[in-house]
DRENGUPA-613066 format. One record per residue (C-alpha): residue number from 1; x, y, z; residue in one letter. Coordinates in Angstrom, 2 decimals, decimal comma. Layout:
(site NUM; (X; Y; Z); "a")
...
end
This chain:
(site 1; (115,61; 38,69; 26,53); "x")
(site 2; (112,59; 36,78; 27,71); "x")
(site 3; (112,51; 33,34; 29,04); "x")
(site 4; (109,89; 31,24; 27,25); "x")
(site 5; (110,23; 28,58; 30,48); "x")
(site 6; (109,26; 31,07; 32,85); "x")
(site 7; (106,03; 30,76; 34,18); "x")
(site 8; (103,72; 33,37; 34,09); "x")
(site 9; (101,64; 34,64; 36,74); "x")
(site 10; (97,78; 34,27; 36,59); "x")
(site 11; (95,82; 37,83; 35,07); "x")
(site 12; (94,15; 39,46; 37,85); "x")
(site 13; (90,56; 39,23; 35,97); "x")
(site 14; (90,97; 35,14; 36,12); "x")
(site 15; (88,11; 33,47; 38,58); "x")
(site 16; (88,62; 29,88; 38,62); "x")
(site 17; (85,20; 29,50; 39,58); "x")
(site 18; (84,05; 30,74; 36,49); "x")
(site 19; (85,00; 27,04; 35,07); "x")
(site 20; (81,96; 25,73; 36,56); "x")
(site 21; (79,59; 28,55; 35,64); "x")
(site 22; (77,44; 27,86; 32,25); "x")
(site 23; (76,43; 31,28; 31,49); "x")
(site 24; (79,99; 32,92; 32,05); "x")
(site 25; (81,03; 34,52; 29,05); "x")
(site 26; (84,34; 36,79; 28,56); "x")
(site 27; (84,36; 40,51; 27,36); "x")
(site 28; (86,56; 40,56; 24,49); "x")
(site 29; (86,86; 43,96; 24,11); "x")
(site 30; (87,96; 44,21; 27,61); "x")
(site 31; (90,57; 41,46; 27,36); "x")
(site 32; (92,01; 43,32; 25,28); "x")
(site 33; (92,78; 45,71; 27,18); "x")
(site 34; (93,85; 43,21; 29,55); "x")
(site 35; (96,40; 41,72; 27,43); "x")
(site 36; (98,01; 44,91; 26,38); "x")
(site 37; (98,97; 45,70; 29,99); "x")
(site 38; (99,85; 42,27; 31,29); "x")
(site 39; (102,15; 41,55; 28,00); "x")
(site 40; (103,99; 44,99; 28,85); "x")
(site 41; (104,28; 44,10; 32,35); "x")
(site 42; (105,64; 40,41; 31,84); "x")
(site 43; (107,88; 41,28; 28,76); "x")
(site 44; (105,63; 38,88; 26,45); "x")
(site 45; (106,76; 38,93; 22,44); "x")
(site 46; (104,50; 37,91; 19,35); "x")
(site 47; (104,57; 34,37; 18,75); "x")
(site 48; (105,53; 35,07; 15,59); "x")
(site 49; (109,23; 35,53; 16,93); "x")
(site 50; (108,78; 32,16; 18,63); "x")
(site 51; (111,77; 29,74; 17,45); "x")
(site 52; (110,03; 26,82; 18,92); "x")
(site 53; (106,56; 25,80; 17,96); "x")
(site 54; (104,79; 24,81; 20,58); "x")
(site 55; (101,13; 23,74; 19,54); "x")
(site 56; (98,31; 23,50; 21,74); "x")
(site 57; (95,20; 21,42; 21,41); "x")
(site 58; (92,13; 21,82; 22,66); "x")
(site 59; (89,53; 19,49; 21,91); "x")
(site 60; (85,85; 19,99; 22,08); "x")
(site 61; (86,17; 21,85; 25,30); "x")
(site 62; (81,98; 23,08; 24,72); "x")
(site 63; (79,62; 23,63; 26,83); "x")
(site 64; (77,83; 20,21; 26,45); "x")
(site 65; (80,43; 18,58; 27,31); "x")
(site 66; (82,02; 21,00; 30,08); "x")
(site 67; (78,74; 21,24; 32,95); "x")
(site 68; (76,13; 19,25; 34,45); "x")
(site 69; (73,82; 21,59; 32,05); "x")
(site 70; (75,07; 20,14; 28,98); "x")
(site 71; (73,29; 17,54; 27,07); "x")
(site 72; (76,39; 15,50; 27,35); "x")
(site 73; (78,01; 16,36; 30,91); "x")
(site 74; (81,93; 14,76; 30,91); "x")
(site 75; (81,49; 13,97; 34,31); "x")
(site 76; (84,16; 11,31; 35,11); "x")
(site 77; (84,13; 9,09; 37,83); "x")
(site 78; (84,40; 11,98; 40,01); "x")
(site 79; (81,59; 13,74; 38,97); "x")
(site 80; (83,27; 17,25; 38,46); "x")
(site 81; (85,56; 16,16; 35,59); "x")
(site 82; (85,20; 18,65; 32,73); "x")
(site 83; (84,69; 21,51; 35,47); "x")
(site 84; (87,98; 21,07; 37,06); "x")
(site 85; (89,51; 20,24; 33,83); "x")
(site 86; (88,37; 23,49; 32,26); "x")
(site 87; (90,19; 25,25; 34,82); "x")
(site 88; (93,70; 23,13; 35,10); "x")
(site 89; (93,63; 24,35; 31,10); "x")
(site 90; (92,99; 27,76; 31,74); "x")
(site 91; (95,67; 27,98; 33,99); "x")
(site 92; (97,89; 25,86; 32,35); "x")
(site 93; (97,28; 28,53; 29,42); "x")
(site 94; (98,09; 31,22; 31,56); "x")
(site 95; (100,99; 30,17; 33,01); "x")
(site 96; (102,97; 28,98; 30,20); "x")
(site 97; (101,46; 31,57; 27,85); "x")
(site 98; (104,70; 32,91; 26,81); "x")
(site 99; (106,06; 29,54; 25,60); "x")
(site 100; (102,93; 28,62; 23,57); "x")
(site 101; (103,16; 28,95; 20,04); "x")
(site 102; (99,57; 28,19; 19,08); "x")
(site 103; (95,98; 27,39; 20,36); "x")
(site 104; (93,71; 25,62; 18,55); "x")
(site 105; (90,36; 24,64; 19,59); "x")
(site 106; (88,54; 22,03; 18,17); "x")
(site 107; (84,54; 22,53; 17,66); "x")
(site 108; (82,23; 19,47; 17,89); "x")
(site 109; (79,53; 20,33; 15,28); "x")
(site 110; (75,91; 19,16; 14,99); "x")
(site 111; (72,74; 19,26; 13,32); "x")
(site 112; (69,17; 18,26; 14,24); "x")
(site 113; (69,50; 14,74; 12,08); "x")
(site 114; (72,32; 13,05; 12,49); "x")
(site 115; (74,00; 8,81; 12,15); "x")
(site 116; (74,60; 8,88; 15,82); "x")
(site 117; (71,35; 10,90; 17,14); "x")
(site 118; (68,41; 8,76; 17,94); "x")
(site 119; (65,92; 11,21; 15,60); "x")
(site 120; (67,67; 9,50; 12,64); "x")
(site 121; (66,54; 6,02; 13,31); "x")
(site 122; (62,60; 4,16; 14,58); "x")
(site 123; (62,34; 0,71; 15,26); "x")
(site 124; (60,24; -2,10; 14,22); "x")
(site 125; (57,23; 0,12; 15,54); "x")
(site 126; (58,23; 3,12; 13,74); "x")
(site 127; (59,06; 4,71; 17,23); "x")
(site 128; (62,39; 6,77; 17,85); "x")
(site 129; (64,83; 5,44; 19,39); "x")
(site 130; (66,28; 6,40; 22,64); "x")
(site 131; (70,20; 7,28; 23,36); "x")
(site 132; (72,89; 5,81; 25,37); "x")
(site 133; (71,97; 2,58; 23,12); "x")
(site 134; (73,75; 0,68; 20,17); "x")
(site 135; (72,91; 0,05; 17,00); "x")
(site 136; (74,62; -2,92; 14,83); "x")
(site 137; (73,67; -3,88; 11,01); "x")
(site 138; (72,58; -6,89; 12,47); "x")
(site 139; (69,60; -5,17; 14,37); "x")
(site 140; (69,32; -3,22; 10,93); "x")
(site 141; (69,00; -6,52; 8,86); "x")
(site 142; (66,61; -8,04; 11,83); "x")
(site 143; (64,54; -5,20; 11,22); "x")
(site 144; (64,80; -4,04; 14,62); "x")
(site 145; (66,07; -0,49; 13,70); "x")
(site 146; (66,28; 0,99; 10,40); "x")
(site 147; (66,70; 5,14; 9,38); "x")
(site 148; (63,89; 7,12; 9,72); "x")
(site 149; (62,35; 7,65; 6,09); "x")
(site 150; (61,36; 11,06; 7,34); "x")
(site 151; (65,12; 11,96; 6,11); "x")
(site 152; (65,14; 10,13; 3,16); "x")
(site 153; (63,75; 13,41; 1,11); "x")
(site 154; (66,91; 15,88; 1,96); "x")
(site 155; (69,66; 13,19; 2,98); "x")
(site 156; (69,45; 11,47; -0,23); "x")
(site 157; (67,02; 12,87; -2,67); "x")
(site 158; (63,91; 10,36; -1,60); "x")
(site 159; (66,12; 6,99; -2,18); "x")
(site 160; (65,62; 5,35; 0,56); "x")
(site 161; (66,66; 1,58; -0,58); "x")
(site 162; (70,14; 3,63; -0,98); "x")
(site 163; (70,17; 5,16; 2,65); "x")
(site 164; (69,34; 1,21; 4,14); "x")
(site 165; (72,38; 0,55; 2,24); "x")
(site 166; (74,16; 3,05; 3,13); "x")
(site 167; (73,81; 2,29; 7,11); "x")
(site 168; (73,91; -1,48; 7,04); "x")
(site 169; (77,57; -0,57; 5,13); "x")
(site 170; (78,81; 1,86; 7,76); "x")
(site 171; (77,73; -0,16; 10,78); "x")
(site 172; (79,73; -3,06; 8,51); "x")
(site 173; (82,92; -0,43; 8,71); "x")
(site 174; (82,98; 0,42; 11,93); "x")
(site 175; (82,33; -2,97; 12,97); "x")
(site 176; (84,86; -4,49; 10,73); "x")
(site 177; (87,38; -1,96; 11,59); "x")
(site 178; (87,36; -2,84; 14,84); "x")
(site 179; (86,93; 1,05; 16,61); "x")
(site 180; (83,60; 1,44; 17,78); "x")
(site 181; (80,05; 0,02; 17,37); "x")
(site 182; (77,46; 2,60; 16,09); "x")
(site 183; (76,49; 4,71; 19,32); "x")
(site 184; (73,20; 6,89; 19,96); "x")
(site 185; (74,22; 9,79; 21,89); "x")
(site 186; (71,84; 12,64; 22,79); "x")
(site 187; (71,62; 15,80; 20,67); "x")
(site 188; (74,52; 18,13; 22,15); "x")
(site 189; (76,76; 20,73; 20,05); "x")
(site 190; (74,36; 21,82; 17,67); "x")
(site 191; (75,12; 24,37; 15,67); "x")
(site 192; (73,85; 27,78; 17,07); "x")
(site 193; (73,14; 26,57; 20,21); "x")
(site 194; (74,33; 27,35; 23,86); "x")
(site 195; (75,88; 24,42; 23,87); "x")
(site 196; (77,84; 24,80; 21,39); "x")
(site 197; (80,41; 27,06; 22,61); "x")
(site 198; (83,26; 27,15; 24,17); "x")
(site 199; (83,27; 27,05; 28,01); "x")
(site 200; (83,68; 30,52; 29,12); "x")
(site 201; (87,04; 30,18; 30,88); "x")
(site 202; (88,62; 28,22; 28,18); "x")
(site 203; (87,36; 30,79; 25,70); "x")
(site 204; (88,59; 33,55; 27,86); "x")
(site 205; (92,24; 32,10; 28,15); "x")
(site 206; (92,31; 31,66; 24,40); "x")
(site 207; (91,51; 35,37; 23,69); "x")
(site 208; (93,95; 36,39; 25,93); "x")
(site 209; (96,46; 34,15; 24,50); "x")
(site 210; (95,76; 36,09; 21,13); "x")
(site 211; (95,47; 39,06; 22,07); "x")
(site 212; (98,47; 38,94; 24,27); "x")
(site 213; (100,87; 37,10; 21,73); "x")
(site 214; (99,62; 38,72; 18,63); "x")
(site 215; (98,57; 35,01; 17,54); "x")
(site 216; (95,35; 34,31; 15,87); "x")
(site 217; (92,59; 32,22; 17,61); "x")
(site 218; (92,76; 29,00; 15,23); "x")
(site 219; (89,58; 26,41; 15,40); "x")
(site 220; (89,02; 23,02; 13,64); "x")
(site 221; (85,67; 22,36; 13,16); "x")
(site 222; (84,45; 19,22; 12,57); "x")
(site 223; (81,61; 16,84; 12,98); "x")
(site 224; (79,20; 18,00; 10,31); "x")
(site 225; (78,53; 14,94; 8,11); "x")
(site 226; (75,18; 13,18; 8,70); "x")
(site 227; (76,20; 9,96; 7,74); "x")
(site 228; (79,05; 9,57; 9,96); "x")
(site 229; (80,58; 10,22; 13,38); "x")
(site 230; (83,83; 12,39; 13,66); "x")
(site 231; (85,47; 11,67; 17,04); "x")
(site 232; (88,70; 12,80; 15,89); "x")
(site 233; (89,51; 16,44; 14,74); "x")
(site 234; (91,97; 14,35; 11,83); "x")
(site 235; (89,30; 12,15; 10,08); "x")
(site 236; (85,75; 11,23; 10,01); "x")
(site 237; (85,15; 7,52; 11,27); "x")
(site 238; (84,40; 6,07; 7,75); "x")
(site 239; (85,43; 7,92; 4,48); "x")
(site 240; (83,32; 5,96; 1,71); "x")
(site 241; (80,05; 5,26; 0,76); "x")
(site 242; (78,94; 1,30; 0,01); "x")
(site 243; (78,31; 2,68; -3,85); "x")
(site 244; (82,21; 3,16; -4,01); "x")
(site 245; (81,91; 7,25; -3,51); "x")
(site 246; (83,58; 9,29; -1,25); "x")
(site 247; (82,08; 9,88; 2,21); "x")
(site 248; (84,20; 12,26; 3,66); "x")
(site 249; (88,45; 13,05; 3,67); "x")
(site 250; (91,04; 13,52; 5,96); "x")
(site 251; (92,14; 16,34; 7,17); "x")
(site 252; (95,21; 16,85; 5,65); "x")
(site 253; (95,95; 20,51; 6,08); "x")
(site 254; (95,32; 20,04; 10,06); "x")
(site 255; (97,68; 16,71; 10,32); "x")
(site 256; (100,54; 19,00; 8,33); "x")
(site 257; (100,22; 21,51; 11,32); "x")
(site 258; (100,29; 19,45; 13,98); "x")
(site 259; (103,02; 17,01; 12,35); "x")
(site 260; (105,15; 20,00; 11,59); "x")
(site 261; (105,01; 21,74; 15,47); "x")
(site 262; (108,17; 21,39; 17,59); "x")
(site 263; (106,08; 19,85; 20,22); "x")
(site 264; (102,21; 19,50; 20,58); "x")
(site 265; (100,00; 19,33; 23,80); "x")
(site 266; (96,83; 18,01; 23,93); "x")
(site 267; (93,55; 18,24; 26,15); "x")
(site 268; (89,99; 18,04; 26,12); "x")
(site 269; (87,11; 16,21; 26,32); "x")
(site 270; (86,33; 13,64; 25,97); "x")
(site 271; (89,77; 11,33; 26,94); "x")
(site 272; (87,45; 8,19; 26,01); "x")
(site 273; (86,21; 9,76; 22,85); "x")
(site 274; (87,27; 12,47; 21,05); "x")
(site 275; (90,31; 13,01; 22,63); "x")
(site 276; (91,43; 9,59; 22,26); "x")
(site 277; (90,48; 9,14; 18,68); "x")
(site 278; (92,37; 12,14; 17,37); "x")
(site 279; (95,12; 10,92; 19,25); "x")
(site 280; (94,86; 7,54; 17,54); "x")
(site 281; (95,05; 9,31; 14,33); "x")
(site 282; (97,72; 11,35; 15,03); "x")
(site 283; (99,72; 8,41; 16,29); "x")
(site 284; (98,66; 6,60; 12,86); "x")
(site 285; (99,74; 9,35; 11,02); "x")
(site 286; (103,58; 9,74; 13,12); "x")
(site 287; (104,12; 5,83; 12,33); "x")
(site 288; (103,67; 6,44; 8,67); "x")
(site 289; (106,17; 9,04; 8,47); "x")
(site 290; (108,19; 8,67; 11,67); "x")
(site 291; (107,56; 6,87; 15,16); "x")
(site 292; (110,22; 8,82; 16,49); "x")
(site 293; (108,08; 11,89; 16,25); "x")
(site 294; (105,41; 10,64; 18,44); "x")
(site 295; (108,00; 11,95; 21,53); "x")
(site 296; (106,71; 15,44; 20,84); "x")
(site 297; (103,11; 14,91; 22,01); "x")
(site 298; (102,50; 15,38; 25,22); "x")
(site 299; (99,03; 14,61; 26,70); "x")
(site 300; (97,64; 16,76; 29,56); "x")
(site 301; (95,82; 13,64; 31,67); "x")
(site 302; (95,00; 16,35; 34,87); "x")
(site 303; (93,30; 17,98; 31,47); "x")
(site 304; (90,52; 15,11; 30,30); "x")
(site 305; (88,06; 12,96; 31,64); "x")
(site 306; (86,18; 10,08; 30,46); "x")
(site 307; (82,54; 9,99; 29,57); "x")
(site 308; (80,26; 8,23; 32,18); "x")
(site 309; (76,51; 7,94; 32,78); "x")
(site 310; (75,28; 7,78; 36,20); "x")
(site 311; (72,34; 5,19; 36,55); "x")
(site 312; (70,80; 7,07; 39,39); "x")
(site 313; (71,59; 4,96; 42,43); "x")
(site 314; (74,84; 6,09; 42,92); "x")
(site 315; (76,69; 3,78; 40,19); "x")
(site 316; (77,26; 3,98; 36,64); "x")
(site 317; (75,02; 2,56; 33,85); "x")
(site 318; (78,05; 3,05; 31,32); "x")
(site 319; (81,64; 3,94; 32,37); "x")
(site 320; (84,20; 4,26; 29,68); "x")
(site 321; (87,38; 5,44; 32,04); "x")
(site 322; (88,63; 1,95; 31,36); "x")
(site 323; (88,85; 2,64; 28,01); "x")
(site 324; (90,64; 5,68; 28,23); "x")
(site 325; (93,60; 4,70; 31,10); "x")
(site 326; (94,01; 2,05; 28,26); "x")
(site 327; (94,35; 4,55; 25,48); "x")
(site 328; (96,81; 6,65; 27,61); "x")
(site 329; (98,78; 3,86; 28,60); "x")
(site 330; (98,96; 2,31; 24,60); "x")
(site 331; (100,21; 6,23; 23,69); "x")
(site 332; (102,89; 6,37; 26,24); "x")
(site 333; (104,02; 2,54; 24,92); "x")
(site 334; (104,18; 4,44; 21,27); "x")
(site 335; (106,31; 6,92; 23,08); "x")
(site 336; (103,90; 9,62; 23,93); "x")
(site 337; (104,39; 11,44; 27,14); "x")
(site 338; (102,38; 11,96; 29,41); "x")
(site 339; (102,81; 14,70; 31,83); "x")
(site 340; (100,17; 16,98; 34,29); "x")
(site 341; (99,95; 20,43; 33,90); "x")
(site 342; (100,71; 21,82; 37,26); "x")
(site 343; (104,64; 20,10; 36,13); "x")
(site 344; (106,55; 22,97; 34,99); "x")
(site 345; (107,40; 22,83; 31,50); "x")
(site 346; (111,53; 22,42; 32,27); "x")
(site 347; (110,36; 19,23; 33,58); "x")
(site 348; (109,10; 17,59; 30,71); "x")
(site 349; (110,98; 15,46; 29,43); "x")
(site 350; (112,56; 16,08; 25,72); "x")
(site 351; (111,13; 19,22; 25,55); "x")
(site 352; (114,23; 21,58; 24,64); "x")
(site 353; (112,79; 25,24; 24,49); "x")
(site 354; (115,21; 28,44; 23,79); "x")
end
């Protein structure tokens, strides 16, 4: 009978070095192939016979975010983050891939015009604004910023006194809530781009897990909206309109999943972002119905960097690692653990598999 604790050893078609190669892309058909022989050869069942869940999360592990070609490179302080983070996952995927239940990836999601994209706003001049900036309702009422009316016409049928609204009220939100000010970042994961997609050796590992376990490749896309950002893979940063209306909704079905799992481990980009927002939410969501729960969520912190933005002499024009050792260190208070993912998973503490 197999031992879901064992660790597994690494396929031989794995090159770590693909993690830090943009255009590397896997051969599904051929993995396959792969995973028929290596499940044969390491006595690896269907999840489906799994009697522990244990749920994997991967979020927004793209290419924007995963190399120095990306619009939006997660370079942490050490300026290979995402790169070396890719390939601790893959790994870590490989390694363990007997024990996990599920993978699911999560899928940052973009179009041209969107909230947090400087094409959707000009300032007093009628100019675009640049990224890397903030924008506040007080520069809206000021006049200093305001949406491009360019948008009006598909966003909101031509109303454009209702779009001002509309943004002076969700800067108001986010502001009042406390999260985040409004943030220009540059275009990255839009939809049917390069940089959309998965890195290659992440993508590669999650075939193979599916293919090898008989488990199906689940994704959570998110990120669509144009009137508001979606950090987290659980809910969209503000849910209503000022006119009373529904923005957006939670996502209830995904929160079910995850709150139902035996155990879930999480990694990703970005630890100061994404990452740490849907962990927020899914700590919101474990207090409501049990705090006690939040000791089967593990965070891979070998597995996520924070975003930074070099200012081109050798420093940082913004650094948000702060941010995220304090987000780490707030989950572990709540009872979160976390744990690296060279630690074999007997190690980990409350984790009772077979």
């Amino acid at each position: 009978m197999k031992n879901p604790i064992k660790e597994l050893p690494l396929p031989s078609f794995y090159r770590p070095d693909n993690a830090g190669n943009y255009g590397y892309g896997p051969n599904a058909g051929k993995l396959q192939g792969e995973a028929a022989t290596w499940r044969a050869a390491n006595d690896v069942t269907p999840s489906a016979t799994d009697t522990f869940n244990l749920h994997l999360l991967l979020i927004d592990v793209q290419k924007d975010f995963c190399f120095p070609e990306g619009s939006l490179y997660v370079a942490g302080r050490s300026g290979k983050g995402a790169i070396d983070d890719s390939r601790r996952i893959a790994e870590f995927m490989y390694r363990n891939l007997g024990a996990l239940t599920n993978v699911t990836t999560t899928l940052d999601t973009h179009f041209a015009y969107q909230i947090f994209f400087p094409s959707f706003w000009v300032d007093q001049n009628d100019q675009q604004l640049t990224p890397y900036r903030e924008v506040t309702r007080e520069q809206i009422e000021r006049g200093q910023v305001r949406p491009n009316p360019a948008v009006a016409k598909w966003l909101c049928g031509g109303n454009y006194p209702w779009l001002l609204k509309q943004v002076k009220y969700y800067c108001e939100e986010l502001e009042r809530a406390g999260k985040y000010t409004l943030y220009l970042w540059p275009p990255h994961c839009l939809l049917g781009g390069d940089g959309h997609a998965l890195a290659g050796v992440v993508q590669e590992a999650r075939l193979f897990h599916a293919f090898a376990r008989s488990s199906q490749s689940w994704c959570e896309v998110k990120g669509g909206n144009p009137l508001t950002e979606n950090y987290s893979v659980l809910r969209p940063e503000v849910l209503s309109r000022h006119d009373g209306q529904p923005l957006a909704q939670r996502n209830t079905q995904f929160i079910k999943t995850l709150l139902t799992a035996d155990a879930v481990v999480i990694a990703g980009q970005a630890a100061s972002h994404c990452v740490k927002s849907s962990i927020d939410d899914l700590l919101t969501e474990i207090v409501a119905q049990d705090a006690a729960l939040a000791r089967k969520v593990y965070l891979l912190t070998d597995c996520m960097s924070a975003v930074t933005v070099p200012d081109g002499k050798g420093g940082f024009a913004a650094d948000f690692t702060p941010q995220a050792d304090a987000a780490l260190k707030r989950f572990a208070d709540a009872g979160m653990h976390l744990v690296k993912s060279t630690t074999p998973l007997a190690s980990w503490p409350d984790l009772r598999i077979g």
